[in-house]
LOPALO-710398 format. One record per residue: residue in one letter; y, x, z of N, C-alpha, C in turn. Coordinates in steps of 0.05 Angstrom, whole numbers, padded with zeros to 5 digits, always signed. Layout:
BEGIN
aYXZYXZYXZ;...
This chain:
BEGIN
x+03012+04174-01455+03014+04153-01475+02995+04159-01498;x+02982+04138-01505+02964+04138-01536+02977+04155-01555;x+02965+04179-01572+02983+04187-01596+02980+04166-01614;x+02963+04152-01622+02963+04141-01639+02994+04121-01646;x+03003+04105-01626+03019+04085-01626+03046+04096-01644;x+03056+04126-01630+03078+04130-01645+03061+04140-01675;x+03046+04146-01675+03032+04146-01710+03042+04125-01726;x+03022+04105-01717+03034+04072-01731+03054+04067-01730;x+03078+04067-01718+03097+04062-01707+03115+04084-01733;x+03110+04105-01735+03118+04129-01759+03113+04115-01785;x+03085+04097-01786+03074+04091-01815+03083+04073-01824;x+03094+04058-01803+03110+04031-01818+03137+04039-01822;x+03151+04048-01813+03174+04057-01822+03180+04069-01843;x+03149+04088-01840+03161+04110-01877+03153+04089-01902;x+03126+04074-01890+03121+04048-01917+03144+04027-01917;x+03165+04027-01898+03188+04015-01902+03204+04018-01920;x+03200+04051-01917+03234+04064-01935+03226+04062-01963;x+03198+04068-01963+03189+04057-02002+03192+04037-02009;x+03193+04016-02003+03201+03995-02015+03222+03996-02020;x+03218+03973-02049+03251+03962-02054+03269+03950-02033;x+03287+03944-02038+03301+03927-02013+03311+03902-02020;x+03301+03889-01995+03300+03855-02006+03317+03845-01988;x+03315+03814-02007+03336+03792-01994+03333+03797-01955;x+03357+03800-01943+03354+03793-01920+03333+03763-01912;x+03325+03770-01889+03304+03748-01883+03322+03722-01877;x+03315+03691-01877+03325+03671-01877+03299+03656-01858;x+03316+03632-01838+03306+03619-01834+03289+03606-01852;x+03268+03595-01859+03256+03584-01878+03256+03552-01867;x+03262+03541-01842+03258+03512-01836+03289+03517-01841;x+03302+03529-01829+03339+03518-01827+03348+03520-01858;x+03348+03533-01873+03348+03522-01905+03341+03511-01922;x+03312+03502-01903+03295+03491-01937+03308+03465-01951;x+03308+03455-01972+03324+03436-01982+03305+03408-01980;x+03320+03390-01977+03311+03365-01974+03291+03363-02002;x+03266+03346-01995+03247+03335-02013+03264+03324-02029;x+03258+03320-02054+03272+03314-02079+03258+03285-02080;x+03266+03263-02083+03268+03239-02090+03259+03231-02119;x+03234+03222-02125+03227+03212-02147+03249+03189-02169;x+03246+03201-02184+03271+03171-02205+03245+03147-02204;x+03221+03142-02205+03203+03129-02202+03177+03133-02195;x+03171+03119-02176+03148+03127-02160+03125+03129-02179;x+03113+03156-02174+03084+03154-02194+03057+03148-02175;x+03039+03128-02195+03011+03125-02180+02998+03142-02169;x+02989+03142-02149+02975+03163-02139+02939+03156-02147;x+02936+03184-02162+02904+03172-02179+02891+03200-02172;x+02874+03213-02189+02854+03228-02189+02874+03255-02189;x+02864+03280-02183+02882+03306-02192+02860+03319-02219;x+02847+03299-02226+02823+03312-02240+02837+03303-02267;x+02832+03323-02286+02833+03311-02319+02825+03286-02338;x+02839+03275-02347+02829+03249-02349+02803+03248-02374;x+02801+03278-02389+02780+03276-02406+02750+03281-02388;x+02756+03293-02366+02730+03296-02346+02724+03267-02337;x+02750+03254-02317+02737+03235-02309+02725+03217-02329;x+02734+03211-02356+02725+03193-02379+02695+03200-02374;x+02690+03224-02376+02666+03233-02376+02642+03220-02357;x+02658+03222-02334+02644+03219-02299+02642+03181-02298;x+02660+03172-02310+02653+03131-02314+02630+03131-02321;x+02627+03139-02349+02614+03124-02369+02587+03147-02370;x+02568+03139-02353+02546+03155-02352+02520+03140-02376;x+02514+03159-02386+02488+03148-02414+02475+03123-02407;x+02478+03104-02422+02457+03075-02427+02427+03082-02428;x+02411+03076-02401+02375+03093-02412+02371+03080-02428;x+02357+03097-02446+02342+03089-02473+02318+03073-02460;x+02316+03052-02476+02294+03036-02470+02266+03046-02483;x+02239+03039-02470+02222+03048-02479+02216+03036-02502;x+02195+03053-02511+02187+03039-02542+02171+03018-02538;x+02168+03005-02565+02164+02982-02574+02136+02988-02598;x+02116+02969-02586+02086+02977-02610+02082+02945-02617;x+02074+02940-02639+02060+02920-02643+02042+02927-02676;x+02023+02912-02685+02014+02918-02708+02010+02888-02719;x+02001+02891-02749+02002+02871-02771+01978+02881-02781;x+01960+02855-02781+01934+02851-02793+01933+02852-02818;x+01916+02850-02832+01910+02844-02864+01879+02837-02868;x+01880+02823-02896+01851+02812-02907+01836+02844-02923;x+01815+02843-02930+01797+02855-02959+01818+02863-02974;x+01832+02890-02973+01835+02895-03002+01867+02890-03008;x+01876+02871-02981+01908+02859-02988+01927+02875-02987;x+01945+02865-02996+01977+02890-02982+01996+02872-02979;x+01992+02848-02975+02014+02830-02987+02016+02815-02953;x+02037+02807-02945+02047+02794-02914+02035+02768-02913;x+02020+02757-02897+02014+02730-02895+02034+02724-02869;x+02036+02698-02870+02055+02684-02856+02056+02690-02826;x+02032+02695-02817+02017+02704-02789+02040+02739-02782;x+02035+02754-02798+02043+02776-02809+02069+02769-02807;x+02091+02758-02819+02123+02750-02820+02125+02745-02793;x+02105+02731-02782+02117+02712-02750+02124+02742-02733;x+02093+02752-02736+02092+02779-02714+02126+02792-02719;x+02126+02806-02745+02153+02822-02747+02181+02809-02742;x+02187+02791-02742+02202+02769-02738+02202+02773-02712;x+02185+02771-02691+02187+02769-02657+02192+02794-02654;x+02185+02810-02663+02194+02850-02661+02219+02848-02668;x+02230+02841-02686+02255+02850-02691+02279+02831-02671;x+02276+02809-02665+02282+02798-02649+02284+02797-02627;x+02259+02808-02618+02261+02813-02583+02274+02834-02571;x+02278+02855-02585+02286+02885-02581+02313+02883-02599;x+02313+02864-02618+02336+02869-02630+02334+02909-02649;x+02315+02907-02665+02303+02928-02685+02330+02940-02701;x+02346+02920-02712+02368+02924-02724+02394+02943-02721;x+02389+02947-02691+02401+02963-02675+02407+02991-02689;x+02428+02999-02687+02419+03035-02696+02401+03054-02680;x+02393+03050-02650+02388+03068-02630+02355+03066-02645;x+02346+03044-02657+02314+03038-02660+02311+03059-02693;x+02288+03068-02684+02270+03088-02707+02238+03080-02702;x+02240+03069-02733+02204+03055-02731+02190+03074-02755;x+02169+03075-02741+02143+03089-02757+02124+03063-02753;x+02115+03071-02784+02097+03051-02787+02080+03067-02795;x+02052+03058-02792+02016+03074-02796+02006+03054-02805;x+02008+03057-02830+01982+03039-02851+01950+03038-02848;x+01931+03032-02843+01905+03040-02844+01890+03023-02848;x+01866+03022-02852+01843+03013-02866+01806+03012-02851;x+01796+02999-02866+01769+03005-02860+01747+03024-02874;x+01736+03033-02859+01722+03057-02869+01708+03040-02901;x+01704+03022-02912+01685+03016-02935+01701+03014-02961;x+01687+03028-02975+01703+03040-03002+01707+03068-03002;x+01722+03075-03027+01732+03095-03035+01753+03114-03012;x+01758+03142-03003+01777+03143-02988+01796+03141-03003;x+01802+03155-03025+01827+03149-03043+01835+03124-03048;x+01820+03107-03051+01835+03079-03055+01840+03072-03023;x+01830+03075-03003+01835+03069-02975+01869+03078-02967;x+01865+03101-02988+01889+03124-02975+01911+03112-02981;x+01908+03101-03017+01932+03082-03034+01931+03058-03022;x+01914+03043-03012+01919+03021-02986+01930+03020-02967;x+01926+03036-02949+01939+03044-02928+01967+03050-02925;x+01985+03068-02952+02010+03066-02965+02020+03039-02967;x+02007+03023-02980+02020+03005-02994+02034+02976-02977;x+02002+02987-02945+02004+02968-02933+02039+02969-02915;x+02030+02992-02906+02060+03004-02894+02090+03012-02910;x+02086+03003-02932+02111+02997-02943+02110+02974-02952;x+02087+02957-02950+02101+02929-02948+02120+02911-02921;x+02100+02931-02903+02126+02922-02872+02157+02925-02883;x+02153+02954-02892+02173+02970-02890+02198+02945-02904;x+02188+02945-02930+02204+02925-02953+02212+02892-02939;x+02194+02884-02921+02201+02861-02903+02218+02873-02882;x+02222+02891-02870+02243+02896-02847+02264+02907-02859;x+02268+02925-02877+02292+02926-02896+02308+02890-02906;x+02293+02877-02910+02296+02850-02923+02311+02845-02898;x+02303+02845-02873+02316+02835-02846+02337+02849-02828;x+02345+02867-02850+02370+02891-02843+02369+02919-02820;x+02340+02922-02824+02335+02949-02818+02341+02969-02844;x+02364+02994-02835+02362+03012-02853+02336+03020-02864;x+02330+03030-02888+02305+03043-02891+02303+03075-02886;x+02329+03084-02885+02328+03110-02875+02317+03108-02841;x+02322+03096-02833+02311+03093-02796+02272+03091-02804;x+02260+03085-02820+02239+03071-02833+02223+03097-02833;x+02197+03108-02811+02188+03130-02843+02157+03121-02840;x+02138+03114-02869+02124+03109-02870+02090+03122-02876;x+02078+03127-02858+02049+03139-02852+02027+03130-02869;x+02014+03143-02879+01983+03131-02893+01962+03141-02878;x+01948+03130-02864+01928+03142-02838+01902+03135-02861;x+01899+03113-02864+01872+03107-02881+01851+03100-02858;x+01831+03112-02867+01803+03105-02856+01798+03125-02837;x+01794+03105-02819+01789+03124-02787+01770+03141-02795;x+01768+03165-02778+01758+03192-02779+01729+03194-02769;x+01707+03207-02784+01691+03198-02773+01688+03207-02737;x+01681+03189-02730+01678+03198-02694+01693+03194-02680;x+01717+03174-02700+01750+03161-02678+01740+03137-02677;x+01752+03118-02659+01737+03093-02639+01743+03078-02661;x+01724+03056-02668+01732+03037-02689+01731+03012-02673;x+01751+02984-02680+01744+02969-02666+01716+02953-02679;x+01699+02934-02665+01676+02912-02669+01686+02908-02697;x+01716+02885-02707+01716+02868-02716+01723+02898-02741;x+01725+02892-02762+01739+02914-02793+01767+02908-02802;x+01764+02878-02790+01793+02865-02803+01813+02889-02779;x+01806+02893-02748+01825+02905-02739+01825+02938-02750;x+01825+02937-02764+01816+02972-02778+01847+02968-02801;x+01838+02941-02812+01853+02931-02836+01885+02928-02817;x+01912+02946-02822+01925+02936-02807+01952+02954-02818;x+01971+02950-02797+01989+02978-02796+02007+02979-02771;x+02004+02991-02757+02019+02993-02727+02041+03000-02729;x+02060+02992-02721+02080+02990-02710+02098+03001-02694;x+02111+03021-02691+02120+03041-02664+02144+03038-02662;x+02169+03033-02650+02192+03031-02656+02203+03050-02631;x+02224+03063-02632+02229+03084-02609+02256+03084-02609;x+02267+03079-02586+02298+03081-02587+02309+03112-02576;x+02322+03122-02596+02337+03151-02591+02363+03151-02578;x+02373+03168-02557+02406+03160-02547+02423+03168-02573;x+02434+03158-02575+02462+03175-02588+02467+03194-02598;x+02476+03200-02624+02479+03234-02624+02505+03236-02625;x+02516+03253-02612+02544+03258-02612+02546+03267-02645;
């Protein structure tokens, strides 16, 4: 016969006698107690947390892309001509600007003839005159921040006409949410 067998046979017995001593063994099917009966049936839903799943619905709104348009001006002006109202009027309207998600930069600029310093105080003035018309139309002005570009650089593309030099662009960018 194998020595080994009465070995094992020795090792479970002495790891027997160490132990504590427990409940005699029991059928486990011939006792177990009847399933307990709900007082009211509950829905059967997710086993997951309901602050996760809140989470797992409602996945982020994409931010829509931005929005450009610009506003012309005359010689010298800072002041909105009617042409000018129509444009910002269709911007704020089509995109709905008023929004909190929208953050507009505006870039004032100019044509290279004249002074740069007075170009530079042009170019300001022009872009906070948007600014003071879209505040008027219930854009925060904190969402608002306003650029003085001036007079293109020498060796940056100018367009043919000067009037399009004379202007201030427009950028509007929608940000998600900040928690």
């Amino acid at each position: 016969m194998n020595r080994t067998v009465p070995l094992l046979i020795g090792l479970g017995l002495a790891t027997a006698a160490c132990q504590e001593p427990s409940e005699p063994a029991t059928d486990p099917v011939a006792e177990a107690p009847p399933p307990a009966e709900p007082a009211e049936a509950e829905p059967r839903g997710s086993i997951m947390r309901p602050d996760v799943l809140a989470e797992l619905e409602a996945p982020p709104a994409p931010v829509p892309p931005p929005v450009e348009g610009q506003v012309l001006f005359g010689l010298g002006e800072t002041g909105l001509s009617n042409e000018a109202r129509a444009v910002l009027d269709a911007l704020i309207e089509g995109k709905d600007l008023t929004e909190p998600m929208w953050h507009l930069t505006l870039t004032g600029r100019t044509d290279a003839s004249g002074d740069p310093e007075v170009n530079q105080r042009l170019a300001r003035e022009r872009a906070e005159s948007v600014r003071d018309y879209l505040v008027e139309k219930g854009i925060p002005a904190g969402r608002i921040e306003v650029v003085a570009a001036g007079a293109p650089e020498p060796g940056q593309e100018r367009p043919a006409n000067p009037m399009q030099n004379r202007r201030v662009d427009i950028r509007a960018e929608a940000r998600a949410a900040e928690d």
